[in-house]
C-alpha positions in Angstrom: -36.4 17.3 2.1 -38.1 14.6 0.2 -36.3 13.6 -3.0 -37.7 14.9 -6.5 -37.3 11.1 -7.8 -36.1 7.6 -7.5 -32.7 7.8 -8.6 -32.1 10.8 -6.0 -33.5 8.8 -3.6 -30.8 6.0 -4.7 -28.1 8.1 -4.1 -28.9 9.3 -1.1 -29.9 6.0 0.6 -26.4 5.1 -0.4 -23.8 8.1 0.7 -26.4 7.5 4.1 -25.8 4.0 4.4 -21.5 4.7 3.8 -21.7 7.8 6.1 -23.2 5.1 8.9 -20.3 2.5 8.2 -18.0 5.1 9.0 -17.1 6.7 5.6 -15.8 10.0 5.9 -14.7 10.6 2.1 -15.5 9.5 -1.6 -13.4 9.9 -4.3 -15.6 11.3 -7.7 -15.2 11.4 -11.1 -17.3 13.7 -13.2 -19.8 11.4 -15.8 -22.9 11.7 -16.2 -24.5 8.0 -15.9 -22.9 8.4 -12.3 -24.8 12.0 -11.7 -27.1 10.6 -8.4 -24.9 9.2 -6.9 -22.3 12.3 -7.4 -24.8 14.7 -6.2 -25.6 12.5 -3.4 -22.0 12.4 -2.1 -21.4 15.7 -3.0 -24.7 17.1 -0.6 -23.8 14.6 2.2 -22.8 16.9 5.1 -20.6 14.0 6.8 -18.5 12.9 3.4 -15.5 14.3 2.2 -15.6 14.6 -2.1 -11.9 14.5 -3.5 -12.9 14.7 -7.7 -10.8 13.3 -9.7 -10.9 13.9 -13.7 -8.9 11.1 -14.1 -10.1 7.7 -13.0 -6.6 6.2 -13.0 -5.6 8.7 -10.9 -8.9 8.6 -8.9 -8.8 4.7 -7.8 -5.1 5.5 -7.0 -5.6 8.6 -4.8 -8.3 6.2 -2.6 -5.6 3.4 -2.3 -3.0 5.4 -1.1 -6.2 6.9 1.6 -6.9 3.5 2.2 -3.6 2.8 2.9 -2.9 5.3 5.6 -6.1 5.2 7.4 -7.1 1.5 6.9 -10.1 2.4 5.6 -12.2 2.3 2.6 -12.1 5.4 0.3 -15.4 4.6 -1.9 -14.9 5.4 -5.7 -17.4 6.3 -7.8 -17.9 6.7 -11.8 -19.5 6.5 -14.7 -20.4 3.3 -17.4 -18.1 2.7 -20.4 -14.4 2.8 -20.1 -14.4 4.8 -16.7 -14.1 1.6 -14.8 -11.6 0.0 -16.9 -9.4 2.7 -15.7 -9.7 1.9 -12.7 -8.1 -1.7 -13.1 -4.6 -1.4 -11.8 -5.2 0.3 -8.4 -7.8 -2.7 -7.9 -5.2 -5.4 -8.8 -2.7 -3.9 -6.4 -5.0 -3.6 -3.8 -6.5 -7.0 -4.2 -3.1 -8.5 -3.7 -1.7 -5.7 -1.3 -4.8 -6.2 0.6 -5.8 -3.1 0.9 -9.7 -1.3 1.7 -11.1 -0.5 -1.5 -15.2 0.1 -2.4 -15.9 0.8 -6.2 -19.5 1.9 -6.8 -19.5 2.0 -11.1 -22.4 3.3 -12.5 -24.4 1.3 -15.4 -26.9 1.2 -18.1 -29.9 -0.8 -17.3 -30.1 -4.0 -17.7 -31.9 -4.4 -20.6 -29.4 -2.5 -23.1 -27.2 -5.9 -21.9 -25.4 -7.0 -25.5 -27.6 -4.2 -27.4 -24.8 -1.9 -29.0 -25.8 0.6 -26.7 -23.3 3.2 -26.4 -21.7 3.3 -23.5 -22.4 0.1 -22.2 -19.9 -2.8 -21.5 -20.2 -5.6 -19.3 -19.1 -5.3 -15.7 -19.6 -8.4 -14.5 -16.0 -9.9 -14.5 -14.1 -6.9 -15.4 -12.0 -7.2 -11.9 -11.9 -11.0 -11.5 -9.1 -12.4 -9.2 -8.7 -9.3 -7.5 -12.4 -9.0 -6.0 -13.1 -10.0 -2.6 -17.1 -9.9 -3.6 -18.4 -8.1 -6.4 -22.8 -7.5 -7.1 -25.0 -5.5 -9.1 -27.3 -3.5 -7.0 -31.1 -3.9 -7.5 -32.4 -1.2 -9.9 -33.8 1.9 -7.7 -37.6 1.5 -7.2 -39.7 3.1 -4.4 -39.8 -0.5 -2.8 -39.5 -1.0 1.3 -37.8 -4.5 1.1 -35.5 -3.1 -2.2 -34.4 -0.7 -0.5 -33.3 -2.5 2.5 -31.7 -4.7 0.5 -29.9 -1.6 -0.7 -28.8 -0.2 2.7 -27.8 -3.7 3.3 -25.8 -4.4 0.5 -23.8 -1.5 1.2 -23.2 -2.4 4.7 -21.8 -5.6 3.7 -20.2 -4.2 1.2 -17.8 -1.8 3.7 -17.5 -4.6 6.2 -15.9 -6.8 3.6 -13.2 -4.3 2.7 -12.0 -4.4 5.6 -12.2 -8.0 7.1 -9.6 -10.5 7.9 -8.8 -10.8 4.1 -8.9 -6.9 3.3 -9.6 -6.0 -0.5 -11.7 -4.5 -3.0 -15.3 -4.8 -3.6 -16.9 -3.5 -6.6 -20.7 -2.7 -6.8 -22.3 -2.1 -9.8 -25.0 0.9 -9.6 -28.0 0.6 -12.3 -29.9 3.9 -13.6 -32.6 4.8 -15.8 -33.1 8.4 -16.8 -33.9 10.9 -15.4 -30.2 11.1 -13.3 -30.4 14.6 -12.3 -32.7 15.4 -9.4 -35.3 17.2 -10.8 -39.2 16.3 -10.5 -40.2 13.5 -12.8 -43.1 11.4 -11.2 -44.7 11.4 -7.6 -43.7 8.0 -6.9 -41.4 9.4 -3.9 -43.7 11.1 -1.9 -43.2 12.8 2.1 -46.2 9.8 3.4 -43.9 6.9 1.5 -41.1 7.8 3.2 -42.3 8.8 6.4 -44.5 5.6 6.7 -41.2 3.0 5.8 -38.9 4.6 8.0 -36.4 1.7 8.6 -35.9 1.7 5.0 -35.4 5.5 4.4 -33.5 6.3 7.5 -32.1 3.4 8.2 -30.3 2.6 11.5 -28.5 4.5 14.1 -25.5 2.7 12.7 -24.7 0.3 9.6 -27.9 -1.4 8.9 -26.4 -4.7 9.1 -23.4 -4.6 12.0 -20.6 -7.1 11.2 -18.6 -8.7 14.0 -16.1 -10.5 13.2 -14.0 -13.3 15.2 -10.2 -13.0 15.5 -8.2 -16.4 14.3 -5.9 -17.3 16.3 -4.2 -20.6 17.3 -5.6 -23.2 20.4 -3.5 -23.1 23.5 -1.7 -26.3 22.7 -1.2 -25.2 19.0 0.0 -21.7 20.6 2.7 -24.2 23.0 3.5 -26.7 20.6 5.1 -23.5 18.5 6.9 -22.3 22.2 8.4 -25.3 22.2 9.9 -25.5 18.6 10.8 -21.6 19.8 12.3 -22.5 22.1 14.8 -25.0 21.0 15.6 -23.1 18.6 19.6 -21.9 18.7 19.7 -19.5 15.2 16.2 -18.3 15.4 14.5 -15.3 13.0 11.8 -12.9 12.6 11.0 -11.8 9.3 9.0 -9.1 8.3 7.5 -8.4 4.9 5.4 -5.2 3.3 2.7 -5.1 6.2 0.4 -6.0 3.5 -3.6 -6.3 5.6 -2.8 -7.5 9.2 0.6 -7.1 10.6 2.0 -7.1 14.0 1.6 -3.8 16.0 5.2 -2.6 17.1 4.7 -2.7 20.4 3.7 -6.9 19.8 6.7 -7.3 17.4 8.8 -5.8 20.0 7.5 -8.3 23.1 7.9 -11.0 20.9 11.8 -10.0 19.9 12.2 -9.4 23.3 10.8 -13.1 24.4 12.3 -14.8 22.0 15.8 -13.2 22.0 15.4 -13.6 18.0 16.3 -10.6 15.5 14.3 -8.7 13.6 14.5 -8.1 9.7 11.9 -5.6 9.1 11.5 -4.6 5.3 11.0 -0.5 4.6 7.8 -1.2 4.0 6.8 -3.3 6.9 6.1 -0.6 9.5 8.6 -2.2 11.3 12.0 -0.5 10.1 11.2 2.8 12.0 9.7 3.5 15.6 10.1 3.8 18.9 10.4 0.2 19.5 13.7 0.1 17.6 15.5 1.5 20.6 14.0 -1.1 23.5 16.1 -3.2 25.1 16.5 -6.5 24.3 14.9 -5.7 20.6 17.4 -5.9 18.0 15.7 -4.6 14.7 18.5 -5.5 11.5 17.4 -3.6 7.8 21.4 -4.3 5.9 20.3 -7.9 5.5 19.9 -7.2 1.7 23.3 -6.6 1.5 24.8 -9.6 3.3 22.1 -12.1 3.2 23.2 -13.7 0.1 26.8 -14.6 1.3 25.8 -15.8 4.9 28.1 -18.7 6.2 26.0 -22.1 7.4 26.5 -21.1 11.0 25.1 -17.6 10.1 21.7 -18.8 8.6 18.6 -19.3 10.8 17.5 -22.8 12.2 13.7 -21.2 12.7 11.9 -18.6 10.9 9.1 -16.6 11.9 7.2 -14.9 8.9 5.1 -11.7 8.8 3.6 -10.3 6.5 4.0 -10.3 2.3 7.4 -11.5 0.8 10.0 -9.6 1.2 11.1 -7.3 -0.8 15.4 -8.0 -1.0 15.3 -11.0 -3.2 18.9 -12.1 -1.9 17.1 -12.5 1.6 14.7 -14.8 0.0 17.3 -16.8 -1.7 19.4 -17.4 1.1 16.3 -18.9 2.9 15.9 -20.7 0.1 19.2 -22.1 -0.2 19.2 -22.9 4.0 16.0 -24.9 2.9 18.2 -27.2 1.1 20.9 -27.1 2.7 19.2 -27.8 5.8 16.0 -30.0 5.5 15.3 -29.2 9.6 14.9 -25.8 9.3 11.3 -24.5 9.9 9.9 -21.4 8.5 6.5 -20.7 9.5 4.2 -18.2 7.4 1.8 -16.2 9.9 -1.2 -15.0 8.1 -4.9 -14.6 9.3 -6.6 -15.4 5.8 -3.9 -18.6 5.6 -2.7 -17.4 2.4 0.5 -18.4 0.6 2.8 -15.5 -0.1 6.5 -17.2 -0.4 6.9 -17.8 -3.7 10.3 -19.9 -3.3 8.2 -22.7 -1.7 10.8 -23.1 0.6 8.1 -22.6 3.8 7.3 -25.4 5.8 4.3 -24.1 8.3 1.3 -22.0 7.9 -0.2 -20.2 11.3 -3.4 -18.9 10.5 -3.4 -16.7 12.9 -4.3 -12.4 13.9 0.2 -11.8 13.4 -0.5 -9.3 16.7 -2.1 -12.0 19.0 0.1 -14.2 18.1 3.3 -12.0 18.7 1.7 -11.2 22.2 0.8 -15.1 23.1 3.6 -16.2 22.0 5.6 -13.8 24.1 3.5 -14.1 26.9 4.0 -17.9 26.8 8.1 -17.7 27.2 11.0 -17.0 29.1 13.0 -14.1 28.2 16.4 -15.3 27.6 19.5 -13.7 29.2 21.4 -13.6 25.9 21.0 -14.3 22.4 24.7 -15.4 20.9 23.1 -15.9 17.0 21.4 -12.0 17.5 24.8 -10.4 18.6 26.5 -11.7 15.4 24.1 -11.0 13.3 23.8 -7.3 15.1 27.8 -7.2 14.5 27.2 -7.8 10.9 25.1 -5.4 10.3 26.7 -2.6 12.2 30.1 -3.4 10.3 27.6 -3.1 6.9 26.5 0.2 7.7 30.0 1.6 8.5 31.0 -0.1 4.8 28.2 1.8 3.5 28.9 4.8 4.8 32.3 5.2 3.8 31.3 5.1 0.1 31.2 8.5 -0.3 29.9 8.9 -4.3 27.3 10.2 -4.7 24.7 7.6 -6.1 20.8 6.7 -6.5 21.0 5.0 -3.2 22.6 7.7 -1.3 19.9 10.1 -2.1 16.9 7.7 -1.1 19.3 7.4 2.3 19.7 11.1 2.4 16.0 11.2 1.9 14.6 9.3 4.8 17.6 10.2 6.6 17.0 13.8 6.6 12.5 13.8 6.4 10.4 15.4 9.2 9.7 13.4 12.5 7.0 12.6 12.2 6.3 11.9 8.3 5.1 10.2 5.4 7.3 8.7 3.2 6.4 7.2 0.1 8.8 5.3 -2.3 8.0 4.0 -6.0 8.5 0.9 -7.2 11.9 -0.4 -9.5 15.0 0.8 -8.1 14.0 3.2 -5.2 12.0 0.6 -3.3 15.3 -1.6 -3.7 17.9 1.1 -2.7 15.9 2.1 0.4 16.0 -1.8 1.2 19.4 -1.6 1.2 20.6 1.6 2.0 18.3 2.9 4.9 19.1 2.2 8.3 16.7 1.4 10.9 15.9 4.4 13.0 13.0 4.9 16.2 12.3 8.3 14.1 8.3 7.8 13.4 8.1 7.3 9.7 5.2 5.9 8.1 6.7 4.3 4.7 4.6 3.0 2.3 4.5 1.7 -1.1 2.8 -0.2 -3.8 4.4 -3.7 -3.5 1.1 -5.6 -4.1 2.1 -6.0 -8.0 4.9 -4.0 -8.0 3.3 -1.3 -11.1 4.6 2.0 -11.7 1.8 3.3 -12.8 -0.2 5.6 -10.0 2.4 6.3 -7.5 2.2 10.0 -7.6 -1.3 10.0 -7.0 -1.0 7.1 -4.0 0.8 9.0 -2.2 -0.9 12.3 -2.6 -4.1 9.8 -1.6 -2.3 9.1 1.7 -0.9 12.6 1.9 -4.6 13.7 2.3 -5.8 11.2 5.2 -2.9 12.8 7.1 -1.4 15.7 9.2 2.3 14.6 8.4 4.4 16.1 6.0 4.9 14.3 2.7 8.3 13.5 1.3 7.6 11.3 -2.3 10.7 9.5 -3.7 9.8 8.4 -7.1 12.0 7.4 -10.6 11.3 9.3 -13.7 9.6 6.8 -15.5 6.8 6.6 -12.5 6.7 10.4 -12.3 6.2 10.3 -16.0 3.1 7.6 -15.7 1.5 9.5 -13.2 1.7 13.0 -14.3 -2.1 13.6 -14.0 -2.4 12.9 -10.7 -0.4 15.9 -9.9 -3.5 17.7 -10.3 -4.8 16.6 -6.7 -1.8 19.4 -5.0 -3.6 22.6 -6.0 -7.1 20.8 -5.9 -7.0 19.6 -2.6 -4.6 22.3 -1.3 -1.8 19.6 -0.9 1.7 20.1 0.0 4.6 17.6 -0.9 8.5 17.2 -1.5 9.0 15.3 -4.4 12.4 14.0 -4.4 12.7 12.9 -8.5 15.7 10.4 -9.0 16.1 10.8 -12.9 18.4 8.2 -14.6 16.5 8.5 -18.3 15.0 5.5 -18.3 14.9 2.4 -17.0 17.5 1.6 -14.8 16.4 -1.2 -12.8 17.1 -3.7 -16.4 20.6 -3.3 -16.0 20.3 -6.4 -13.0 19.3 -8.3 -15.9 20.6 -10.3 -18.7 19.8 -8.6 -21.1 21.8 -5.7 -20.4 24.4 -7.3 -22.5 22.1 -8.0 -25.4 22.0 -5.5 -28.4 18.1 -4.4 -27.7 18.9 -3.2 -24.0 19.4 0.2 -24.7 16.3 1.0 -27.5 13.8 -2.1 -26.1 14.3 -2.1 -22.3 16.3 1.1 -20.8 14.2 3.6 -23.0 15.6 6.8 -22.6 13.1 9.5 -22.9 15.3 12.8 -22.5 12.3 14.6 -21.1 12.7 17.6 -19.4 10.4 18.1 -16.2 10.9 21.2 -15.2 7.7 21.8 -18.0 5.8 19.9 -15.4 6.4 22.2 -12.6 5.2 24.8 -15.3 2.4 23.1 -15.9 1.1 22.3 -11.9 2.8 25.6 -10.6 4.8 24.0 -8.6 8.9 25.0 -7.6 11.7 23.0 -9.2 15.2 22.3 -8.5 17.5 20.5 -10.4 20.6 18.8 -9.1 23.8 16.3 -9.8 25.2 16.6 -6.4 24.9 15.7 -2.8 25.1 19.0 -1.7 22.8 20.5 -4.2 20.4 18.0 -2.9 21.3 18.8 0.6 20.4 22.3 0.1 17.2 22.3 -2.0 15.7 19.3 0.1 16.1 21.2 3.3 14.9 24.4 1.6 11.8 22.5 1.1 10.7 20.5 4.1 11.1 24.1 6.1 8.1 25.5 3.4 5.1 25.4 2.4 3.9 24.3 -1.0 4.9 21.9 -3.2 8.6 21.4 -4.5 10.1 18.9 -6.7 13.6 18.3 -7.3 14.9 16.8 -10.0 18.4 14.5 -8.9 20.2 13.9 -12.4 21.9 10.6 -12.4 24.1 8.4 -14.4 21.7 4.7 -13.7 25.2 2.9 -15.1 27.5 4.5 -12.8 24.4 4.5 -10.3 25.5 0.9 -10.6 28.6 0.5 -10.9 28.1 2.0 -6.8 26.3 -0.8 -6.2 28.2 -3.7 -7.5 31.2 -2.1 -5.9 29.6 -1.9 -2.1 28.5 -5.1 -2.9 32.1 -6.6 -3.4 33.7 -5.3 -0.4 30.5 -6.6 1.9 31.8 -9.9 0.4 35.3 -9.4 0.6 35.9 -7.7 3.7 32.8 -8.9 6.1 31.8 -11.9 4.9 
């Protein structure tokens, strides 16, 4: 059918255009500058509409898609303040690296710096986390504009996903009319029949991107076998698996080749798999817990880096600290954009390099050694950690993140917020060859959006969903419950409630008098209301076996359930600090 006007035939051109770059879904939000291009994504029989009411919530639902499927999730809006609300989901996924399109719908250009209502200037509104940002051509019944259009967009997708993942935001002009009714002739059945290319554009994206693969020259690749080689204390470190990371089946070849253990973060992809029960792989996750007191003949001699920094900051220190200690030790960064991501400067290489080519070179390259003295040790270690660890048998925020990955579905998703959880599942989860898919929002670390992250991931998926979140990121997020009943999605929310926030008692400031009104913040807000509100079953809990019994109750049915686990964050603690003291007492 031929378009009633202009705009329509905007709109259109575009959901076309994303369909044929492989875009399966959009996420919406209702406005009314935005209306052709809503109704353009909502009529497209190939795209998937998720609407979101809140924006916030919106360009967090399409990064936690983005996240699970690799894949932009294009969000669209309207002019004003819409697209200011979508500012933190872009600055974590411009330093996470993750897929994201934004298509932000605008005045025209002439009401520019007029008072106009409604109208703000987009130009720089996401600078420094933009991978390429445009304003679209105003619609016009042109053959060449609208190619441009079609290839604009094409670009556009292939750039959220290239070596350097990350958003791009393009801006989307519209005069009035924005609904698709009859307003001129200018879009008539022998215009568009007789600039076909234009209209219908290519079998596939209208510009195709290919795109090389870096990787190092054969003598770079054996000068680095060589220094791998000769290397008596060597270590692979993985970080979040923020854009490229190594596949597990690479990571494990490379272990393997090298003789050299692994320390995968949680959120590297690397903690949990198949390839943690190989043979000759040795994958090591307690490191957050000993790093910091490791003796000189302990610490590494040669370091190889993947992915973002790592999440245990004692691991970074004591890297750090080697650095000094020992001005011979080499720690190379892999990373195929040849970013900087180790923020104690402490690095001495950078290998711009694909991390899975390179893990498979590289392994290809040497000889698999018999035995690997410095990996047994360090395997001892940690064994003799997590029998420490499991003979504390409080009940404590870290035992119920444990408990929770300990005890979700094979397969699953698993996502974790940000403050303490992130840090207790560092420490307190053992590596496991279950297949969990953890993921978080380490790119700036906010706790704003988590809820609806992982809900975004939760829909770009078959697995079941098992959210471990603190109170104060429950309480940001609250809106973005909304996407459960409207996208008939189930979840267990496992809700560790300390009243406040508990993460500022690692700092100094705990002893100061503002702590408790300034920086802990107890709220004393009761969530079951909540549950009232999204309809959704709640259990609260103090103990490990109430815990036990709702969190089982749940992964067995359907629906939604959150449970509330009601801790002490002092005592939580006091746990901690007391682990801590016999790791350093009794193993190191």
């Amino acid at each position: 059918m031929t378009p009633p006007n202009v705009n329509t035939l905007w709109g259109e051109i575009i959901a076309d255009e994303l369909a044929k770059s492989s875009v399966d879904a959009a996420v919406l939000s209702p406005g009314s500058r935005s209306t052709p291009l809503t109704v353009a994504f909502a009529q497209h029989p190939e795209i998937e509409t998720y609407t979101q009411l809140d924006e916030r919530s919106a360009a967090f639902f399409a990064l936690g898609r983005a996240k699970r499927t690799g894949e932009p999730t294009p969000l669209v809006c309207t002019s004003g303040t819409a697209l200011a609300n979508y500012h933190p989901a872009v600055m974590e996924a411009g330093r996470a690296r993750v897929p994201m399109l934004l298509l932000t719908a605008d005045r025209p250009p002439e009401l520019d710096d007029s008072g106009a209502n409604q109208t703000v200037d987009q130009s720089n509104l996401y600078d420094g986390s933009l991978r390429h940002r445009r304003t679209l051509p105003e619609p016009e019944v042109h053959d060449r504009k609208l190619r441009a259009l079609r290839t604009a967009i094409s670009r556009g997708v292939a750039t959220t996903t290239a070596t350097d993942p990350g958003p791009v935001h393009l801006n989307v002009p519209f005069r009035k009319p924005l609904e698709p009714t009859v307003e001129t002739d200018d879009v008539s059945d022998e215009w568009i029949d007789a600039h076909q290319l234009a209209t219908a554009g290519r079998d596939g994206p209208f510009v195709q991107t290919t795109r090389g693969t870096p990787t190092l020259s054969p003598g770079e690749r054996d000068e680095l076998a060589a220094d791998v080689e000769t290397a008596d204390r060597g270590l692979i470190l993985c970080g979040p698996a923020d854009g490229p990371a190594p596949g597990p089946d690479a990571l494990a070849a490379l272990a393997r080749a090298t003789g050299f253990p692994v320390l995968a973060d949680p959120l590297s992809g690397l903690r949990f798999g198949s390839h943690i029960d190989r043979e000759g792989v040795t994958v090591l996750g307690g490191y957050d817990g000993w790093a910091a007191g490791l003796r000189a003949d302990l610490t590494p001699d040669l370091v190889l880096r993947f992915g973002a920094s790592p999440t245990s900051k004692p691991i970074r220190k004591r890297l750090a600290s080697a650095a000094r200690e020992t001005p011979s030790l080499r720690q190379y960064l892999v990373d195929p954009t040849g970013g900087w991501r180790e923020a104690e400067f402490a690095a001495t290489d950078t290998l711009v390099a694909d991390p899975t080519r390179l893990a498979r070179s590289l392994a290809d390259r040497l000889t698999v050694p018999e035995t690997t003295p410095y990996a047994d040790r360090l395997a001892t270690l940690d064994a003799d950690y997590w029998a420490l660890v499991a003979d504390e048998d409080r009940f404590f925020e870290g035992r119920a993140v444990a408990d929770a990955v300990a005890d979700a579905p094979d397969p699953s998703t698993v996502f974790v917020s940000n403050s303490m959880p992130v840090r207790d599942m560092d420490r307190f989860v053992r590596p496991s060859a279950r297949e969990l898919t953890v993921l978080g929002n380490r790119g700036v670390s906010g706790i704003d959006g988590i809820t609806s992250t992982a809900l975004g991931a939760d829909s770009a998926s078959d697995d079941p969903l098992v959210l471990v979140t603190g109170d104060l990121a429950y309480y940001h997020d609250t809106n973005g419950l909304l996407a459960l009943d409207r996208f008939g999605l189930d979840a267990t929310i496992v809700l560790i409630n300390n009243d406040g926030g508990g993460i500022f008692h690692l700092l100094p400031i705990e002893a100061h008098d503002t702590f408790e009104g300034q920086f802990r913040t107890p709220h004393g807000l009761d969530f079951a209301a909540t549950a009232d509100l999204h309809a959704l079953e709640f259990t609260r809990t103090s103990t490990r076996a109430g815990f036990h019994e709702a969190y089982a109750a749940s992964l067995e049915r359907d629906g939604t359930q959150l449970i509330e686990v009601q801790f002490d964050s002092e005592a939580s603690h006091e746990v901690r600090d007391e682990i801590q003291s016999r790791v350093e007492a009794e193993l190191l």
